[in-house]
Chimera marker file (.cmm) of the C-alpha trace (Angstrom):
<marker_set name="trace">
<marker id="1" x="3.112" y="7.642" z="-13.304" r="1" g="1" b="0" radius="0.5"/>
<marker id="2" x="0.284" y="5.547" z="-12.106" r="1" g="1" b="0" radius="0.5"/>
<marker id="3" x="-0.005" y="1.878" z="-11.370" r="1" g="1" b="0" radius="0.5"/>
<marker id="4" x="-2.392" y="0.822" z="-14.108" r="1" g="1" b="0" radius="0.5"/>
<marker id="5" x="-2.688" y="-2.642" z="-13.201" r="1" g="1" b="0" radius="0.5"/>
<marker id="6" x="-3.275" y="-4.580" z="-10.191" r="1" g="1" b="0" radius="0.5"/>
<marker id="7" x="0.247" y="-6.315" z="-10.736" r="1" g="1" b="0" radius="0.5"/>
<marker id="8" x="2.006" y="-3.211" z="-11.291" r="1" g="1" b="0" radius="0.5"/>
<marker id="9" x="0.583" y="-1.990" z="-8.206" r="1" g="1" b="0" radius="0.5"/>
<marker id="10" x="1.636" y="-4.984" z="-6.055" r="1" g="1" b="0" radius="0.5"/>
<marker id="11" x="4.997" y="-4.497" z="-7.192" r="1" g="1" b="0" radius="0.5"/>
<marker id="12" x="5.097" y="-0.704" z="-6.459" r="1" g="1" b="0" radius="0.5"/>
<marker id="13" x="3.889" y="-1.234" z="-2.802" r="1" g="1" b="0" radius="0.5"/>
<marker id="14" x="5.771" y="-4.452" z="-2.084" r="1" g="1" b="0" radius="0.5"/>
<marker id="15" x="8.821" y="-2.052" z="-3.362" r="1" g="1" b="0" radius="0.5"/>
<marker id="16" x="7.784" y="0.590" z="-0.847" r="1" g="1" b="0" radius="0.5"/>
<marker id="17" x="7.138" y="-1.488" z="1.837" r="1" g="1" b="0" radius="0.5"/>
<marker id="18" x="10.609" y="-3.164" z="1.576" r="1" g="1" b="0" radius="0.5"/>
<marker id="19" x="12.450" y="0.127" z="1.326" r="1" g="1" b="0" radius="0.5"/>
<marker id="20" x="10.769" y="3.013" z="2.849" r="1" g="1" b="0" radius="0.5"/>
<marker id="21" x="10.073" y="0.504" z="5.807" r="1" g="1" b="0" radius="0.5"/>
<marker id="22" x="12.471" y="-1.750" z="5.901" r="1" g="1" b="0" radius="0.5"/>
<marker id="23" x="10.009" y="-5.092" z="5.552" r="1" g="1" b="0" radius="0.5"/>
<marker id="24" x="11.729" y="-8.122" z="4.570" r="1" g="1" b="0" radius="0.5"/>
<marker id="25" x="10.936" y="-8.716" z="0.831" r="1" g="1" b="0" radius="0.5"/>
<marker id="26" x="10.095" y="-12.327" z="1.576" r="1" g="1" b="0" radius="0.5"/>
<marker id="27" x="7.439" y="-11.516" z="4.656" r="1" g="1" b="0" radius="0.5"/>
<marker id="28" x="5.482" y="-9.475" z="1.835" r="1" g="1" b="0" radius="0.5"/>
<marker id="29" x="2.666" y="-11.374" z="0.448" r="1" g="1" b="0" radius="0.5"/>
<marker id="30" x="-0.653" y="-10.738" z="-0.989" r="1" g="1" b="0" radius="0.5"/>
<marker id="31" x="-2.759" y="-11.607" z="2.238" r="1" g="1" b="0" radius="0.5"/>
<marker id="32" x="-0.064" y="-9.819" z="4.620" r="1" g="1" b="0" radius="0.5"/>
<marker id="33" x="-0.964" y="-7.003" z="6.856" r="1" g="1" b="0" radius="0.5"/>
<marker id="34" x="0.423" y="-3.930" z="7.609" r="1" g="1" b="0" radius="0.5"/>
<marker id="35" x="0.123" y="-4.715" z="10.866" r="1" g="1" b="0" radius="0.5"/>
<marker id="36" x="1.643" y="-8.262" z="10.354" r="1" g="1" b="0" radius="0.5"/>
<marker id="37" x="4.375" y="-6.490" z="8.377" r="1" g="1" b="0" radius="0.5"/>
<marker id="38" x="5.422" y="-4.011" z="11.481" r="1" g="1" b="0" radius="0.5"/>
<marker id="39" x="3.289" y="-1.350" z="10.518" r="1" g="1" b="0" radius="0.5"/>
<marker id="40" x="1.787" y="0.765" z="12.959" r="1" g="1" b="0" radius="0.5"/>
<marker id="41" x="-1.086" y="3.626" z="12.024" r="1" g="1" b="0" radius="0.5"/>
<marker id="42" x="1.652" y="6.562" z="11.448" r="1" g="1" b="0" radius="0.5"/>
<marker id="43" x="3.628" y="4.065" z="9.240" r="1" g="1" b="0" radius="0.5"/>
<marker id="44" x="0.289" y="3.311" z="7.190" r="1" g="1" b="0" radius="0.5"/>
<marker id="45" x="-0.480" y="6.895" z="6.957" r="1" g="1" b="0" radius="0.5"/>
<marker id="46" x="3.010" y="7.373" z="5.360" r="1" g="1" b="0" radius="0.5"/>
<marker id="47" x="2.479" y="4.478" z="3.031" r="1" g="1" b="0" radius="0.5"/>
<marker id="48" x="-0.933" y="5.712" z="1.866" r="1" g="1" b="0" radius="0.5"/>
<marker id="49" x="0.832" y="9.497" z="1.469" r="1" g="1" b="0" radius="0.5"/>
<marker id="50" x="4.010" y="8.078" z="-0.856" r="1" g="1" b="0" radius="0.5"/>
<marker id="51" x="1.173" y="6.017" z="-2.932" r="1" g="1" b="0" radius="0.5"/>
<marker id="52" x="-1.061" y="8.638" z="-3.550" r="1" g="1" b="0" radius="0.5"/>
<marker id="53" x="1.988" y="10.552" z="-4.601" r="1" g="1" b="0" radius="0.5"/>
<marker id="54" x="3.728" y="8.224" z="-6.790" r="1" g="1" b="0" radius="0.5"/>
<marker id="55" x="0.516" y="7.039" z="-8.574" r="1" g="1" b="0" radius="0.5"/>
<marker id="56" x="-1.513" y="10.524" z="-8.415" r="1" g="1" b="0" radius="0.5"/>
<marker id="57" x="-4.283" y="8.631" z="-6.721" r="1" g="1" b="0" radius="0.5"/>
<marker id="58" x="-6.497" y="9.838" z="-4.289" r="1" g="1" b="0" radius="0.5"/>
<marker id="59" x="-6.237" y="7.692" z="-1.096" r="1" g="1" b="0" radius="0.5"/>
<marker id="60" x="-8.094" y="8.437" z="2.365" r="1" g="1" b="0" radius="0.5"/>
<marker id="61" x="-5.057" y="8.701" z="4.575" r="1" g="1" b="0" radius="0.5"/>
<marker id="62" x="-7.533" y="9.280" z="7.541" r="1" g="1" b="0" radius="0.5"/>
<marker id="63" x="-9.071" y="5.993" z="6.873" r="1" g="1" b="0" radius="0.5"/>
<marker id="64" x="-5.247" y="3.860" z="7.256" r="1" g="1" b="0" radius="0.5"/>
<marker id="65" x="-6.517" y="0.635" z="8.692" r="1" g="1" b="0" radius="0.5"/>
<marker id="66" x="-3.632" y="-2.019" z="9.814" r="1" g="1" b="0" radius="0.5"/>
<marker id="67" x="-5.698" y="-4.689" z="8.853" r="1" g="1" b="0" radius="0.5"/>
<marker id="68" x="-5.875" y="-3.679" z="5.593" r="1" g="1" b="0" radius="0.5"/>
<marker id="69" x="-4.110" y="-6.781" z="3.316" r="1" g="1" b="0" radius="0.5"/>
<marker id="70" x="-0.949" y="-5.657" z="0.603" r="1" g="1" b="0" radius="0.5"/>
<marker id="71" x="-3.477" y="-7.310" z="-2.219" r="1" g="1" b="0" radius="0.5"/>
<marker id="72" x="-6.375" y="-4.711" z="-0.706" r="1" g="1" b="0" radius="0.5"/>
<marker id="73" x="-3.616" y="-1.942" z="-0.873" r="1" g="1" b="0" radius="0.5"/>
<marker id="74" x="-2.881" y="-3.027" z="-4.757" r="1" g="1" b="0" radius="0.5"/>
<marker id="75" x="-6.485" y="-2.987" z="-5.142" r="1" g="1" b="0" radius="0.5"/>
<marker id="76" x="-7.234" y="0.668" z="-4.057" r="1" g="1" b="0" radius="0.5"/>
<marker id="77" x="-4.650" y="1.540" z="-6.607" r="1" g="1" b="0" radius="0.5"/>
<marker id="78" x="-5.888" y="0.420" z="-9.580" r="1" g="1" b="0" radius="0.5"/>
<marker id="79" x="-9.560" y="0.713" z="-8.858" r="1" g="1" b="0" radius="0.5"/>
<marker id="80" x="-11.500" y="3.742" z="-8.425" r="1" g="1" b="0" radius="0.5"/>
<marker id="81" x="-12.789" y="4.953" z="-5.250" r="1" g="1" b="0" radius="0.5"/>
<marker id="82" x="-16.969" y="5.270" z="-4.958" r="1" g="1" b="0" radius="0.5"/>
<marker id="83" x="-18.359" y="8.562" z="-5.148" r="1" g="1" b="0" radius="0.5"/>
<link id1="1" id2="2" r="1" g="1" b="0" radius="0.2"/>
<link id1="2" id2="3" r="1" g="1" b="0" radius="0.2"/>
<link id1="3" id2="4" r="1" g="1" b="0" radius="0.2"/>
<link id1="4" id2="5" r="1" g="1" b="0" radius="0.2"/>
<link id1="5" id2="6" r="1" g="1" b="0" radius="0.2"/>
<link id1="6" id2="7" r="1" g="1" b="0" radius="0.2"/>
<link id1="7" id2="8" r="1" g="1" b="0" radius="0.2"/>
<link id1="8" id2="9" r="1" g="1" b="0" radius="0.2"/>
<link id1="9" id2="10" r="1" g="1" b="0" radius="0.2"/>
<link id1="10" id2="11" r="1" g="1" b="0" radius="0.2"/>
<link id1="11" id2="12" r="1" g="1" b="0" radius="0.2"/>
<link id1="12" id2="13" r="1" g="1" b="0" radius="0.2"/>
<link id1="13" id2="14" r="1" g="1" b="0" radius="0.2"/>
<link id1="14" id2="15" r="1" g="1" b="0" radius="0.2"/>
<link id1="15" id2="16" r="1" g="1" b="0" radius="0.2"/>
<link id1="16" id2="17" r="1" g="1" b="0" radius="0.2"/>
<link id1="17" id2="18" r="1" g="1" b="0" radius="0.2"/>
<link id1="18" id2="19" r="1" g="1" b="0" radius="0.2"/>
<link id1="19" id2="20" r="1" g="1" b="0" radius="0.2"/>
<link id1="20" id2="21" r="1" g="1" b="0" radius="0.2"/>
<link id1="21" id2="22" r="1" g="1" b="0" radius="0.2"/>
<link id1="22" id2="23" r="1" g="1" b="0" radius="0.2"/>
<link id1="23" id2="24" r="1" g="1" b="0" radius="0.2"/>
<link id1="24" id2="25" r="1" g="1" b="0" radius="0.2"/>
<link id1="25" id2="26" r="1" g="1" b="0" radius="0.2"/>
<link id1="26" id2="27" r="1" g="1" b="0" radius="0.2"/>
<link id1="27" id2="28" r="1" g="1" b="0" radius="0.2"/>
<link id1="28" id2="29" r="1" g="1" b="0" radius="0.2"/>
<link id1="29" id2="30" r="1" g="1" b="0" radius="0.2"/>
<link id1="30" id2="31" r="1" g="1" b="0" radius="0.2"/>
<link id1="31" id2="32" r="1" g="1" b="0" radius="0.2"/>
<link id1="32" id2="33" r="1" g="1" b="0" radius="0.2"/>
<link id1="33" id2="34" r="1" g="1" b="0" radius="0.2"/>
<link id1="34" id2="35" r="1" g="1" b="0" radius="0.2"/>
<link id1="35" id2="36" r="1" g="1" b="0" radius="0.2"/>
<link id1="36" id2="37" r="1" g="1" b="0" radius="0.2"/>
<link id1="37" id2="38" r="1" g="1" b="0" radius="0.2"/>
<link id1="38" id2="39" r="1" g="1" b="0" radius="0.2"/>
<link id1="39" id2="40" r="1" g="1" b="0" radius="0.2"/>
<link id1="40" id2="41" r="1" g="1" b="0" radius="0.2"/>
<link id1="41" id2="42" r="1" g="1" b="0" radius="0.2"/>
<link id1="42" id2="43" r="1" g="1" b="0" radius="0.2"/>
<link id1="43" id2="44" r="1" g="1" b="0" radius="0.2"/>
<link id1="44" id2="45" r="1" g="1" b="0" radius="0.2"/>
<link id1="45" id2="46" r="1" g="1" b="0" radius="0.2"/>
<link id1="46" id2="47" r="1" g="1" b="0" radius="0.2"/>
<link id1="47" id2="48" r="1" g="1" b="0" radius="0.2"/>
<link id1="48" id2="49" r="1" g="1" b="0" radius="0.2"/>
<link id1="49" id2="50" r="1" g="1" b="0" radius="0.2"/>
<link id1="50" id2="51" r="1" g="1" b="0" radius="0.2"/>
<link id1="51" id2="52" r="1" g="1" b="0" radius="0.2"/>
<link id1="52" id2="53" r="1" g="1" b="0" radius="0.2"/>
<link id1="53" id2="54" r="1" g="1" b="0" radius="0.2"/>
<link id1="54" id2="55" r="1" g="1" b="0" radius="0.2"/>
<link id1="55" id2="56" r="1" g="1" b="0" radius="0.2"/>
<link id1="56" id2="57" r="1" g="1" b="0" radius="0.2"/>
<link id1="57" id2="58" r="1" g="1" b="0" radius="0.2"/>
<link id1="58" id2="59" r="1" g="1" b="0" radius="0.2"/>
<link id1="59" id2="60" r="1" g="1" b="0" radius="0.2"/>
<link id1="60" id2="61" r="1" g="1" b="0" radius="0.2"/>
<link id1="61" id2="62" r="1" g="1" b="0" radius="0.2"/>
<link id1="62" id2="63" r="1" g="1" b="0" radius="0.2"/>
<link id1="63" id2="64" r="1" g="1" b="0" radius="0.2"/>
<link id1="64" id2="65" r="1" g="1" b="0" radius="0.2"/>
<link id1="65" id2="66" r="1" g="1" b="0" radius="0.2"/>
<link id1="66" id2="67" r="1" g="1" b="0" radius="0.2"/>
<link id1="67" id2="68" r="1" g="1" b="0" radius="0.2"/>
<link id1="68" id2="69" r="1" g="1" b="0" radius="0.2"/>
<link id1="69" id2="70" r="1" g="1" b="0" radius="0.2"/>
<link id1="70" id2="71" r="1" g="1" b="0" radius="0.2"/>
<link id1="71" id2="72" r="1" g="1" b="0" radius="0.2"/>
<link id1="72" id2="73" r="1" g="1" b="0" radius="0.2"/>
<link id1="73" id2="74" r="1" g="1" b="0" radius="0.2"/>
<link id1="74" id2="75" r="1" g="1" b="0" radius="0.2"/>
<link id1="75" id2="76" r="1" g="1" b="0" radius="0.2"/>
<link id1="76" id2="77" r="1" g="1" b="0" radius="0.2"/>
<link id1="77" id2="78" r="1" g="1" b="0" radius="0.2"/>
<link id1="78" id2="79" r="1" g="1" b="0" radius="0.2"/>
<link id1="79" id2="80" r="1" g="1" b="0" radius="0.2"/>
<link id1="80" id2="81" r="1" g="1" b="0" radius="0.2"/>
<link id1="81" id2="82" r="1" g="1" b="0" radius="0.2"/>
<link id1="82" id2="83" r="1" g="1" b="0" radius="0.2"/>
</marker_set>
């Protein structure tokens, strides 16, 4: 089932985050990095691939970028990508 909103998909990859990868549930936080969480590219890749296949959305796996915030993550979710 998709995230629908913005706070639904915080939860869902703050939930992910803490157990698929182990990050401490208190280190998550909207202007975190996956890189400041412990993330490196191959763990961001993963992320991206259990998103897009718990929410049915199309995410760029190629385009994983460490930098990218857990709020920017949330954001991709619930809005659309440009065509």
């Amino acid at each position: 089932m998709p995230a629908t909103t913005e706070s639904a998909a915080y939860e869902l990859v703050s939930a992910l985050l803490s157990s698929q990868f182990e990050v401490d549930p208190a280190s998550v936080a909207p202007d975190a990095s996956l890189e400041d969480l412990g993330l490196d590219s191959l763990g961001a890749v993963e992320l991206l691939d259990i998103l897009q296949e718990r929410t049915n959305v199309p995410l760029e796996t190629d385009t994983a970028d460490l930098a990218m915030t857990v709020a920017e993550l949330a954001a991709r979710i619930t809005e659309p990508e440009p065509a």
